[in-house]
Structures are given as C-alpha cells and as structure tokens.
Chimera marker file (.cmm) of the C-alpha trace (Angstrom):
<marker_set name="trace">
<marker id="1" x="0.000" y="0.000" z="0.000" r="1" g="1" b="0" radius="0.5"/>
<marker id="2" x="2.422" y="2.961" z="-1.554" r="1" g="1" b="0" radius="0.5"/>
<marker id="3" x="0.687" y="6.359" z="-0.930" r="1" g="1" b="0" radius="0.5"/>
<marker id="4" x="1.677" y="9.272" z="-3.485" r="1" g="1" b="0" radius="0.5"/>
<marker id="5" x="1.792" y="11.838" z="-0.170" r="1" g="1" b="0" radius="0.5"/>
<marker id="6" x="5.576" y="10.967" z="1.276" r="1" g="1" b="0" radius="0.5"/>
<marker id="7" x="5.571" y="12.302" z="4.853" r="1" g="1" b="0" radius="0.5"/>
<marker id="8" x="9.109" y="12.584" z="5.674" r="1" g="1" b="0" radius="0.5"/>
<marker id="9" x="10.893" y="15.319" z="6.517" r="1" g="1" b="0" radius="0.5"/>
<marker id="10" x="12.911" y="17.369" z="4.157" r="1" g="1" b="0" radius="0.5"/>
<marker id="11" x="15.614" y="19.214" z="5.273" r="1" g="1" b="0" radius="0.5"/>
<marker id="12" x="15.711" y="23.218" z="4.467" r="1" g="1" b="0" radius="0.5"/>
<marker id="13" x="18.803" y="24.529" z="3.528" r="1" g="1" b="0" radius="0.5"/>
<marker id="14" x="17.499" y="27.377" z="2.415" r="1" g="1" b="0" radius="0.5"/>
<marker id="15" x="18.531" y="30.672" z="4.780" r="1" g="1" b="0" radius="0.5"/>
<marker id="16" x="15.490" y="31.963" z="6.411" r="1" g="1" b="0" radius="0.5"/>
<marker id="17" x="15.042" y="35.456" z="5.271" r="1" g="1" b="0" radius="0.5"/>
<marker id="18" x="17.140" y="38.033" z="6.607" r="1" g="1" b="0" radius="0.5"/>
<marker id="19" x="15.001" y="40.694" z="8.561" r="1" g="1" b="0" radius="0.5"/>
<marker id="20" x="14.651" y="44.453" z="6.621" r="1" g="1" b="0" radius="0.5"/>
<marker id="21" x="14.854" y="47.643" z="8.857" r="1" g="1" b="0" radius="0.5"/>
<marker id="22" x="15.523" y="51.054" z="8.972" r="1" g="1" b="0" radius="0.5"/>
<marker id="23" x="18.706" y="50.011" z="10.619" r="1" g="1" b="0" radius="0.5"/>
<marker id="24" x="20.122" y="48.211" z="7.520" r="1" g="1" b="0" radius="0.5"/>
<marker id="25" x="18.901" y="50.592" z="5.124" r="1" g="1" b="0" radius="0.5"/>
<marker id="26" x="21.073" y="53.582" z="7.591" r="1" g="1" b="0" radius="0.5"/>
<marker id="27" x="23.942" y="51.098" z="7.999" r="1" g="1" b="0" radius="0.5"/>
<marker id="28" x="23.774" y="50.528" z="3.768" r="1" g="1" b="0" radius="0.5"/>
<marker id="29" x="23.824" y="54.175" z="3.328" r="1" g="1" b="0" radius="0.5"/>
<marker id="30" x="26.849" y="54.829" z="5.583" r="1" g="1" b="0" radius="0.5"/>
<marker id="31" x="28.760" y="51.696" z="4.474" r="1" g="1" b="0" radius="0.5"/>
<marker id="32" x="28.599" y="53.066" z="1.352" r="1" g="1" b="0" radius="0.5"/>
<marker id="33" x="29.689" y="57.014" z="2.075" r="1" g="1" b="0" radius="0.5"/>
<marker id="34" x="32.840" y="55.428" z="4.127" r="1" g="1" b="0" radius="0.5"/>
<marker id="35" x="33.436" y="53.226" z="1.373" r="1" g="1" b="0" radius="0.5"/>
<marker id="36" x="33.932" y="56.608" z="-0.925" r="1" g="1" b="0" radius="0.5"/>
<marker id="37" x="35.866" y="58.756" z="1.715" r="1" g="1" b="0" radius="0.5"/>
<marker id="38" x="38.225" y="56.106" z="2.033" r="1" g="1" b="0" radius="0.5"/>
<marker id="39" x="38.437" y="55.954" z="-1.880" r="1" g="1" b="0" radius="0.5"/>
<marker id="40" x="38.472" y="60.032" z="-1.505" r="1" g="1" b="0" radius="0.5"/>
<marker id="41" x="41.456" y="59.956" z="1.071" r="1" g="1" b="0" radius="0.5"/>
<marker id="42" x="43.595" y="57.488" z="-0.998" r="1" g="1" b="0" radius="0.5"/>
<marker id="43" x="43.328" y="60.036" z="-3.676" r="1" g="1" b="0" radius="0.5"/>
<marker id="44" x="44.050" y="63.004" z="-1.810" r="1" g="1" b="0" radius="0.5"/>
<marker id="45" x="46.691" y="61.352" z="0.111" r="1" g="1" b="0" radius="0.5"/>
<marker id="46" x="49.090" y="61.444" z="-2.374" r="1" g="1" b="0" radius="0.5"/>
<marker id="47" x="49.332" y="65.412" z="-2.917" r="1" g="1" b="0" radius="0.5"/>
<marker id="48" x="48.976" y="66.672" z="0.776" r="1" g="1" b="0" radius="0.5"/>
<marker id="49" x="52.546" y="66.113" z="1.947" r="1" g="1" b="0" radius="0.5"/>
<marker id="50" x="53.610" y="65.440" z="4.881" r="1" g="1" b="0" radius="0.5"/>
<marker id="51" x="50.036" y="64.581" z="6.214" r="1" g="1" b="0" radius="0.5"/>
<marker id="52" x="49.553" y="62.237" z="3.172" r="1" g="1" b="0" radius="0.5"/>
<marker id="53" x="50.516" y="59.313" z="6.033" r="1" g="1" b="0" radius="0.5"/>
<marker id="54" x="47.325" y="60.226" z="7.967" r="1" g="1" b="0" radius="0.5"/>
<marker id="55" x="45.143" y="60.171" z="5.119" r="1" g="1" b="0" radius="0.5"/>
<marker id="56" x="46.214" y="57.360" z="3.702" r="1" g="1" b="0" radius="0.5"/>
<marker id="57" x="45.584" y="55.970" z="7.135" r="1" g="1" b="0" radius="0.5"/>
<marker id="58" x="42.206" y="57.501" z="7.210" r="1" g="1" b="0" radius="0.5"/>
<marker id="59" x="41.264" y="55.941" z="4.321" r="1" g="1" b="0" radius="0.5"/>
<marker id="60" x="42.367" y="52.365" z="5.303" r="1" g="1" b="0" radius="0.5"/>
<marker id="61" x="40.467" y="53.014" z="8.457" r="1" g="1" b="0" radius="0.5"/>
<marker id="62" x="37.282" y="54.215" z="6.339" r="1" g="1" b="0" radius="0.5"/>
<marker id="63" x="36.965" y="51.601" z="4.181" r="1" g="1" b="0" radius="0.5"/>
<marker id="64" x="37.831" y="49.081" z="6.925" r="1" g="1" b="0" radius="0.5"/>
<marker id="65" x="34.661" y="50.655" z="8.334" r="1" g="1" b="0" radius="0.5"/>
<marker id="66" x="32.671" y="50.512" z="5.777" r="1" g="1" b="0" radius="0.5"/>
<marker id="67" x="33.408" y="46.042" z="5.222" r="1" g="1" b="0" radius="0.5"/>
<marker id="68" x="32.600" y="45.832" z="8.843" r="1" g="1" b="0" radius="0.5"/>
<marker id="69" x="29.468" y="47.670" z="9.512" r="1" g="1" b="0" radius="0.5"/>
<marker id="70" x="27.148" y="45.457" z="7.586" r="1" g="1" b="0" radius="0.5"/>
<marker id="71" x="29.567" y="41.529" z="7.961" r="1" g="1" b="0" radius="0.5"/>
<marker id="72" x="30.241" y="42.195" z="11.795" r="1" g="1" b="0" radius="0.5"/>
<marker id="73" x="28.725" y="44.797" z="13.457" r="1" g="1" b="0" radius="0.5"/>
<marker id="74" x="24.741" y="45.238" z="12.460" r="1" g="1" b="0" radius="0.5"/>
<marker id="75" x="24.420" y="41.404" z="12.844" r="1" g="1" b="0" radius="0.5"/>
<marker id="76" x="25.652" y="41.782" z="16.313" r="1" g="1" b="0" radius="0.5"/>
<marker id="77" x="23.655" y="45.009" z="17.166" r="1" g="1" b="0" radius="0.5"/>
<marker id="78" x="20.477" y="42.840" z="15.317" r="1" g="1" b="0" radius="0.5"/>
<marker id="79" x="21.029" y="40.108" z="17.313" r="1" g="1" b="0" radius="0.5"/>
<marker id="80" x="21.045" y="41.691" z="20.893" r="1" g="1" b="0" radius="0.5"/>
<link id1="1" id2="2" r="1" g="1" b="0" radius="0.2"/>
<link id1="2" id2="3" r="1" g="1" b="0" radius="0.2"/>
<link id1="3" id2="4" r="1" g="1" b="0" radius="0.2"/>
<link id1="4" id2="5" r="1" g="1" b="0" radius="0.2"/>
<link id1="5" id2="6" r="1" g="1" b="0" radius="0.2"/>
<link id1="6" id2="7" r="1" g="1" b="0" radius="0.2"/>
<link id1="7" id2="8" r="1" g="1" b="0" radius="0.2"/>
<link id1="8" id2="9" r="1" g="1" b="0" radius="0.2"/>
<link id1="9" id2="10" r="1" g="1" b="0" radius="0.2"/>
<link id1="10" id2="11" r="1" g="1" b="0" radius="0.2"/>
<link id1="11" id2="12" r="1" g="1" b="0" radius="0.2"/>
<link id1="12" id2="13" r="1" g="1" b="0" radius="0.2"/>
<link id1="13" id2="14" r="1" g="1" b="0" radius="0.2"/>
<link id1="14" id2="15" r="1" g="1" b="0" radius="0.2"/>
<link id1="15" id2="16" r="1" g="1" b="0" radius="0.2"/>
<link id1="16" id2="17" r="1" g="1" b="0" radius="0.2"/>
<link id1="17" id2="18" r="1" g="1" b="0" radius="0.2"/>
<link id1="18" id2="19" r="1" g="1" b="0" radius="0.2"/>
<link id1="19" id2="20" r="1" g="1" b="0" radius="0.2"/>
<link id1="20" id2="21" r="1" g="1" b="0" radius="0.2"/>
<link id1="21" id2="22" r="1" g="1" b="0" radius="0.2"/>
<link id1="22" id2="23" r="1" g="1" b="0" radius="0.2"/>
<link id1="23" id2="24" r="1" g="1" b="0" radius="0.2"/>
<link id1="24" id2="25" r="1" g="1" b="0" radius="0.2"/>
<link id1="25" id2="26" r="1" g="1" b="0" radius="0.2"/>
<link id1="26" id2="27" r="1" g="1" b="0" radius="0.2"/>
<link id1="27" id2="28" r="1" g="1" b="0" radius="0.2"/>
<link id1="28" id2="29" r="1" g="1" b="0" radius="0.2"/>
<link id1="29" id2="30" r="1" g="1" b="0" radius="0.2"/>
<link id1="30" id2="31" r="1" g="1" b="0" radius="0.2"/>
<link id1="31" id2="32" r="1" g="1" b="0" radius="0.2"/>
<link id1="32" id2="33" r="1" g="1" b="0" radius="0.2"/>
<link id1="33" id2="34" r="1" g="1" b="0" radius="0.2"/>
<link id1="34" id2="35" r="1" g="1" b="0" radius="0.2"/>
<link id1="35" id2="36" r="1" g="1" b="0" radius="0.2"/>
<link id1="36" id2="37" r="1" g="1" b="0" radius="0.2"/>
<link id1="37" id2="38" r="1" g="1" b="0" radius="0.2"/>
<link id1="38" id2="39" r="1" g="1" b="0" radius="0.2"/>
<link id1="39" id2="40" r="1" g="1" b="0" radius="0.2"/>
<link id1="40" id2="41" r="1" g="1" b="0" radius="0.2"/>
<link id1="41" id2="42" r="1" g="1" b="0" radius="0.2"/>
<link id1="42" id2="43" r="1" g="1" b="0" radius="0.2"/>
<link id1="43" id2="44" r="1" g="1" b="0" radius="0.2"/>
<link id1="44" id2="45" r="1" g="1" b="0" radius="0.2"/>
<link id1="45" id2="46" r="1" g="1" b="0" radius="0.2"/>
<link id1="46" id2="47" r="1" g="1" b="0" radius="0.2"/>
<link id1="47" id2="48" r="1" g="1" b="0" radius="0.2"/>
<link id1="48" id2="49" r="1" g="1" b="0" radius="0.2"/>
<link id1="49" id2="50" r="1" g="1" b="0" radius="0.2"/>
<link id1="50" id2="51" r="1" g="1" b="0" radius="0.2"/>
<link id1="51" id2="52" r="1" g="1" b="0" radius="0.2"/>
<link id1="52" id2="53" r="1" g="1" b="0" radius="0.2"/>
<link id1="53" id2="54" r="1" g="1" b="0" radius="0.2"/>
<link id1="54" id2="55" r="1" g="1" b="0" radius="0.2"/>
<link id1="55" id2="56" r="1" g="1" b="0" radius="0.2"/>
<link id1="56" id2="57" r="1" g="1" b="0" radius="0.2"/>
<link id1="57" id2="58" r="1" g="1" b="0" radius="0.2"/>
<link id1="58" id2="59" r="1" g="1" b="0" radius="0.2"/>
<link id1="59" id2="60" r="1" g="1" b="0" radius="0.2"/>
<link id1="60" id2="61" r="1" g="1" b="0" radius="0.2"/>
<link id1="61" id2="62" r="1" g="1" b="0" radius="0.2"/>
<link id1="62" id2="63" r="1" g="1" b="0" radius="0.2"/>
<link id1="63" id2="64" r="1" g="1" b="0" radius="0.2"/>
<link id1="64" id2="65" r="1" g="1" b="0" radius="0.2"/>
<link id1="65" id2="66" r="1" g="1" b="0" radius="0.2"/>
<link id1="66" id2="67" r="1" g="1" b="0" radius="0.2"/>
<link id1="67" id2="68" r="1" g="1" b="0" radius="0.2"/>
<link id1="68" id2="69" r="1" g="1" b="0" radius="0.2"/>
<link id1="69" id2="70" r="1" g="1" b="0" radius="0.2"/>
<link id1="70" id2="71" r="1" g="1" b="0" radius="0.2"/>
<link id1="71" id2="72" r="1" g="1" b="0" radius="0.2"/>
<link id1="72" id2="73" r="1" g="1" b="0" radius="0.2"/>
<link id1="73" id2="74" r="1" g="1" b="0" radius="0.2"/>
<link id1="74" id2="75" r="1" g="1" b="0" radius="0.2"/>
<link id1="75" id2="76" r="1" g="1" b="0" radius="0.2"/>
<link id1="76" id2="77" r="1" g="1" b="0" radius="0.2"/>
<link id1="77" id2="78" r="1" g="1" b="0" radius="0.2"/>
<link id1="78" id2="79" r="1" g="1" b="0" radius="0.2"/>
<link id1="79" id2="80" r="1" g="1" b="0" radius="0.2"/>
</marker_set>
C-alpha cells in the first residue's frame, strides 16, 4: 500500500530570510559614504605632503569601516 503523499521530513537549507529595517537601510547608506571617503582619502593622500601618512591611514580606516558595519557589526547590534 504505496501512498503518493511521502511524509518525511525534508531538510531546508534554504537561509530563512534576513530581517529588513531602517537600521540596515542607515547602515547601507553609511557603508557606502565610508566606502567613498576612504576611496576620496587614498586620492588626496598622495598630494597633501607630509600629512599624506594620515590620510592614507584615514582611508584604510574608512573603508575598513565601511566592510565591517554590515559583515560584523549590524548582525551583532540585530542580534542583541
């Protein structure tokens, strides 16, 4: 006696949906203008002088930034 319904359980590895807020959309938004400053501060870097180290610092620091708002920190901040 073979039913066509099979009852057993399938496994879901699909990702349940990630949640949307006003958070991500903010933490998009500035991800993205650090992301550009940093770019900004490379390029200016190079014609400054003498403060060309900070700049070029404050653009590794701005675009480091801008990777780890939305990989590290708004999951955290999301998950509290």
């Amino acid at each position: 006696m073979s039913d066509s319904t099979d009852l057993r359980p399938v496994p879901d590895d699909r990702q349940p949906p990630r949640p949307t807020s006003p958070a991500m959309a903010v933490g998009t938004f500035f991800s993205f203008v650090l992301f550009f400053a940093g770019l900004a501060l490379f390029a200016v870097s190079f014609d400054i002088g003498h403060a060309g180290a900070w700049t070029m610092a404050g653009g590794i620091v701005a675009i480091g930034l801008a990777f780890a708002i939305p990989t590290t920190i708004l999951p955290a901040v999301e998950e509290r």
